[in-house]
ZAFIZA-155762 format. One record per residue (C-alpha): residue in one letter; x, y, z. Coordinates in steps of 0.001 Angstrom, whole numbers, padded with zeros to 6 digits, always signed. Last residue first. Example, Ala and Ser with C-alpha at 12.3 -4.5 7.8 and 13.67 -1.06 7.14 Angstrom:
# residues 2
S+013670-001060+007140 A+012300-004500+007800 
# end
This chain:
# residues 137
X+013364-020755+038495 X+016512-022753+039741 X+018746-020532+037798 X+022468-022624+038897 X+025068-020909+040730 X+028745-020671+039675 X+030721-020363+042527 X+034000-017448+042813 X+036901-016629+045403 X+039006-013596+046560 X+041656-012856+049043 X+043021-009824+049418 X+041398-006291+048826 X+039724-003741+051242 X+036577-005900+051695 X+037639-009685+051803 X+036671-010745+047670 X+033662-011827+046463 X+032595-013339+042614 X+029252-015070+042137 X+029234-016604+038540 X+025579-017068+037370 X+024213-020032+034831 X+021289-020471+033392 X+020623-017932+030951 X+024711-017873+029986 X+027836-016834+032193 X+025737-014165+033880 X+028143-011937+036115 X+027457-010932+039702 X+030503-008886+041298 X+031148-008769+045130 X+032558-007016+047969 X+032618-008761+050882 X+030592-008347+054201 X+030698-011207+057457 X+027802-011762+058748 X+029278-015129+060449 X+026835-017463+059044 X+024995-015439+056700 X+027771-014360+054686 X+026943-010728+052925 X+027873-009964+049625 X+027960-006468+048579 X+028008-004333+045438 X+028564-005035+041734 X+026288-006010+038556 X+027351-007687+035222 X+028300-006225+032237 X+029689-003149+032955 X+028588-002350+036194 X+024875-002351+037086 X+024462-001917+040654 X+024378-004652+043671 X+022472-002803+046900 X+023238-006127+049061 X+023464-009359+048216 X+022548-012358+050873 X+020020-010644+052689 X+018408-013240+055229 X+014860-014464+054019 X+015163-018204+055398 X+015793-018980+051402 X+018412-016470+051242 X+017571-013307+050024 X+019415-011279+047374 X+019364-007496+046610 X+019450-005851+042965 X+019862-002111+042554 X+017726+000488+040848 X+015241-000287+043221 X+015081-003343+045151 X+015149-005835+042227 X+015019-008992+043247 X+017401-011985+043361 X+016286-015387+045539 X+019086-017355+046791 X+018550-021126+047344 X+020113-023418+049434 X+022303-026172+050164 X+023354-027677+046688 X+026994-026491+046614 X+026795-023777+044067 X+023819-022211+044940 X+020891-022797+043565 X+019551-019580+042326 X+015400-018207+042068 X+015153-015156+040038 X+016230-011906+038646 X+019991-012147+037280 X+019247-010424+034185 X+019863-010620+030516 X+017324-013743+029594 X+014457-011751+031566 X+015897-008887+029044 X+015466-010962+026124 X+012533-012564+026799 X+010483-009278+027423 X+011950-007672+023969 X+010682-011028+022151 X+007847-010129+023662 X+007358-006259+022571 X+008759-007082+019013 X+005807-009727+018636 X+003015-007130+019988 X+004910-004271+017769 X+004024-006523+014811 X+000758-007662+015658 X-000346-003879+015967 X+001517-002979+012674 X-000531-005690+011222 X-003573-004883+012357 X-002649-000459+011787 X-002568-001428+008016 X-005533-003535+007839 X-007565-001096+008726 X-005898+001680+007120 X-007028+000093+003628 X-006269-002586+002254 X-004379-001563-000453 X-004123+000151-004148 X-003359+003828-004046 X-004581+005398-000588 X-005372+009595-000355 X-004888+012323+002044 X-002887+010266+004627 X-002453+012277+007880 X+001165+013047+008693 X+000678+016972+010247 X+003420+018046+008260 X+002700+018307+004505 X-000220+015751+004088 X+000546+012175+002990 X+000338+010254+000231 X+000040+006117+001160 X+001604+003635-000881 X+000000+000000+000000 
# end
């Protein structure tokens, strides 16, 4: 369908050939429906939002968003990761150990949809270590 349009205000004066507006705004409608999930899927695919499984088996950590940060509860609702913000690719903040509440800093990267690489080190530098979580949800 060629439409002509009015100077500026970009209402069509005339149709050649076509179905019509009718079908013109259907399929634009379908189409921005399809673009708008596929958009959805992509960023659930891009985030860390969800139920983990922590590396050894023994728990779960749930990430929300809490803001424009994420935060992490443990499964007995204790915050795991505190105020993490978008860096670069992945998110950083603070990691909190439940059993001795002590605080590292930490990074959150996604290795692939179901995957997640928890990185801390001892606040102020030293030593560091990393699990790879599984999505459990």
């Amino acid at each position: 369908m060629k439409l002509v349009w009015k100077n500026d205000d970009l209402q069509p004066i005339s149709r050649e050939r076509g179905r019509g507006r009718k079908g013109l705004s259907r399929g634009a409608g379908a189409l921005a429906i399809f673009a708008l999930t596929i958009g959805v899927a992509s960023a659930q695919r891009t985030s860390p939002v969800g139920t983990w499984r922590v590396q050894d088996g023994s728990g779960n950590v749930r990430i929300a968003r809490c803001g424009s940060a994420l935060c992490g509860y443990a499964d007995d609702g204790g915050e795991i990761f505190i105020n993490m913000k978008r860096a670069g690719s992945g998110w950083s903040g603070v990691i909190r150990d439940l059993r001795d509440n002590s605080k590292y800093d930490g990074t959150l990267s996604l290795v692939d949809e179901g995957k997640l690489l928890v990185h801390g080190c001892v606040q102020g530098g030293g030593m560091c270590g990393d699990e790879t979580w599984t999505r459990a949800r």
